[in-house]
N, C-alpha and C positions, 0 to 999 in steps of 0.2 A: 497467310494471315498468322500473327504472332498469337503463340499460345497462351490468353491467360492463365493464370494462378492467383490460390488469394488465401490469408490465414485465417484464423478468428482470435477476435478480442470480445472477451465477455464484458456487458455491461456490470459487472460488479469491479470491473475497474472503478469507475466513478465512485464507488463505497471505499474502496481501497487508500490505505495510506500514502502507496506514490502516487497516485492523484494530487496531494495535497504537496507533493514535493520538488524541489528543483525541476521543472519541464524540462531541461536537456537529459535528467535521468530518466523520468518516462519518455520523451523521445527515443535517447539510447536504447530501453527495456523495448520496447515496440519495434525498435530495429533488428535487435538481435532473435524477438521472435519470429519476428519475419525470415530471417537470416537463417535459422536452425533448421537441420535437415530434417525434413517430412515425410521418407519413406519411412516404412515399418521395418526395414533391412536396414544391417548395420553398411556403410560405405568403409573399405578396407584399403589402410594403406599401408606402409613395409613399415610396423613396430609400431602402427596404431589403429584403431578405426575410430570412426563417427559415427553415433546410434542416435537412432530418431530424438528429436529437440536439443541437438549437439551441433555446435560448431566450431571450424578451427580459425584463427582469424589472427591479426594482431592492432596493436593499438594503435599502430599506426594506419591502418588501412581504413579500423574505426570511425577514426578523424577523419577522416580522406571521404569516407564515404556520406556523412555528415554533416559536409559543411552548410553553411547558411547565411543568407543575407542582412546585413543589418547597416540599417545608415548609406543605403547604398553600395556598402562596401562587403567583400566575400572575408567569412571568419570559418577560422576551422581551430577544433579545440588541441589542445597541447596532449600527450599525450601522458604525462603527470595528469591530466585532468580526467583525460579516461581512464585514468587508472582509477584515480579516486572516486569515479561512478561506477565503475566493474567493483570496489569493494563496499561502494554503498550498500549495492545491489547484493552482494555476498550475506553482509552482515544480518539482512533483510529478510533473505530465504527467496528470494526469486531466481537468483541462480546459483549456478556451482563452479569454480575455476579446479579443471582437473589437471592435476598437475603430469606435464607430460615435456620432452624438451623440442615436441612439434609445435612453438606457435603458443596464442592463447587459446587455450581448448575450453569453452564454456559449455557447460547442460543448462537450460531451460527446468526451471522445477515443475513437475507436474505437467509437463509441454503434452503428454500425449493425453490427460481427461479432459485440460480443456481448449487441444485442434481436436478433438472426436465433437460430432452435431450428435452420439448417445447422450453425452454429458447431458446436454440441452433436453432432451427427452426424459420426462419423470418415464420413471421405473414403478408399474402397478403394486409391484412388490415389498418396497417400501413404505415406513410412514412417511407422509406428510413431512415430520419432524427430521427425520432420518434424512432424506432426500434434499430440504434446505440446506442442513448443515456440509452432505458430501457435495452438493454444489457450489457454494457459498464461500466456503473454505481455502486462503490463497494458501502458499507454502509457509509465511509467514504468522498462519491459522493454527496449527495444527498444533495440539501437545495435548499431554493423557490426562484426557480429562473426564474421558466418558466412562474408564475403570472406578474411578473413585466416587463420582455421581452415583451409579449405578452399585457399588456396594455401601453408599451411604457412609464413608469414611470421611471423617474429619483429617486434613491433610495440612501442613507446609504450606505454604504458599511455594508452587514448582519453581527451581531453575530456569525454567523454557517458557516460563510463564512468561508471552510477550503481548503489546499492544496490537492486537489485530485489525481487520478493517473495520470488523463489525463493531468493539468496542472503540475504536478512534470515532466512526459514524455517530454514534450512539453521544459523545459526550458532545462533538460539534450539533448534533442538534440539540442539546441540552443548553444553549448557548456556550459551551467551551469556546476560546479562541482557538482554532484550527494551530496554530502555530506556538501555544504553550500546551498541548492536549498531551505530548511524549513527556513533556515537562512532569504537570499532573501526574500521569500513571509513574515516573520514577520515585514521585514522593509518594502517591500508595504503595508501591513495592516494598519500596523502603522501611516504611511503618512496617508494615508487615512483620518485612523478615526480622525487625527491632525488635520487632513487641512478640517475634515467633506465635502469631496468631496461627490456629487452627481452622479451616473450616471445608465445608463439601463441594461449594459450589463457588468458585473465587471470581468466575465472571458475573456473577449476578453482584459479589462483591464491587466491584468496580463498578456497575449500576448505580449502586447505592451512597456510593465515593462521588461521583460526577454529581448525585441529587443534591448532594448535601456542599458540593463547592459553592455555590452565593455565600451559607454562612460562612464555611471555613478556609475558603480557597479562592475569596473575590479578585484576588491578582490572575488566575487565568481566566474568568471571565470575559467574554466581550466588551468593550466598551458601547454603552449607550447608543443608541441613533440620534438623529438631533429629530427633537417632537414635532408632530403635525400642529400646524399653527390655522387655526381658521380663519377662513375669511374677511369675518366680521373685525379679528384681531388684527389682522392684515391691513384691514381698511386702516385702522386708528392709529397702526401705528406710521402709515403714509400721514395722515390726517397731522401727524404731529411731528415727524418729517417738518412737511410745511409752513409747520408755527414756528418751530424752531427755523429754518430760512429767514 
């Protein structure tokens, strides 16, 4: 009997930005973690190893392994185009391209908190608060934030200061359009670093950036639904339909 194996994807994917992005990039991203090796031992080979959520592959094989049906017909992507989703994925913080002249050598960020079932297990030892955030957090999360909250310093607006999932989530249920939402936050950064505002807490900033888009930002907004029409209206306007006939 063939041995299964199996990886884990946390449901804060669905909060996360590549959720919202190209599918052949989350396809790709979900492959390559599947892909990445899972021992805790590094695999050694003459003038390199692979360390757990590391693999060595290339772009062509990528493709090759990938491919997909559409229309019938079998497609497999170019490998100019997995290029350009390995540096999606770079620019992003989900992975790392180590440069080596074995191969494309990729790391998985943060590959061993969340293949470990601890992750998933609260820690008694934390708060509440503490425990969300170190869960919650993709690679794409992370920048120092908790130093200058916690001494109460009014700050910059950071460099690394980036759109996370939690603040992408946040403005899409505010009604953002999902698809201006990076938009958005480049013109809050922007202001910002213009106006070199100071302040402590810059993601509650961006809270208050997204409340305030109906007045000042109606171009990323949703567009409208089309309104429930009742019955009654329903009727008459058949009713009148048939006058007009």
């Amino acid at each position: 009997m063939e041995r299964l194996t199996y990886f884990i994807i946390t449901r804060k994917l669905f909060d996360s930005a590549i959720w919202h992005e190209n599918p052949h990039i989350l396809k790709l991203f979900i492959y390559l973690i599947g892909q990445a090796r899972h021992a805790k031992t590094s695999k050694k080979f003459p003038g390199f190893k692979v360390a757990r959520g590391e693999l060595v592959t290339s772009l062509g094989d990528i493709a090759e392994a990938n491919m997909y049906l559409k229309n019938q017909k079998l497609h497999k992507w170019s490998r100019a185009r997995v290029l350009r989703m390995l540096e999606n994925l770079v620019k992003n913080g989900y992975i790392e391209k180590i440069s080596d002249t074995f191969g494309t050598h990729i790391k998985v960020c943060n590959y061993s908190r969340y293949q470990s079932p601890k992750t998933y297990t609260p820690n008694t030892c934390e708060t509440p608060a503490k425990h969300l955030r170190n869960t919650c957090e993709t690679p794409a999360d992370i920048y120092n934030k908790d130093k200058n909250v916690k001494n109460g310093k009014n700050v910059y607006i950071p460099e690394n200061f980036k759109l996370d999932s939690a603040m992408f989530n946040y403005a899409v249920k505010k009604d953002i359009d999902p698809k201006k939402v990076e938009e958005l936050f480049q013109t809050f950064f922007d202001y910002h670093v213009n106006k070199r505002n100071k302040l402590v807490m810059w993601d509650r900033a961006w809270q208050t950036w997204v409340r305030n888009a109906p007045k000042f930002s109606t171009w990323a907004m949703k567009a409208p639904g089309p309104k429930n029409v009742s019955s009654k209206t329903k009727t008459n306007i058949n009713v009148l339909k048939g006058v007009v006939k």
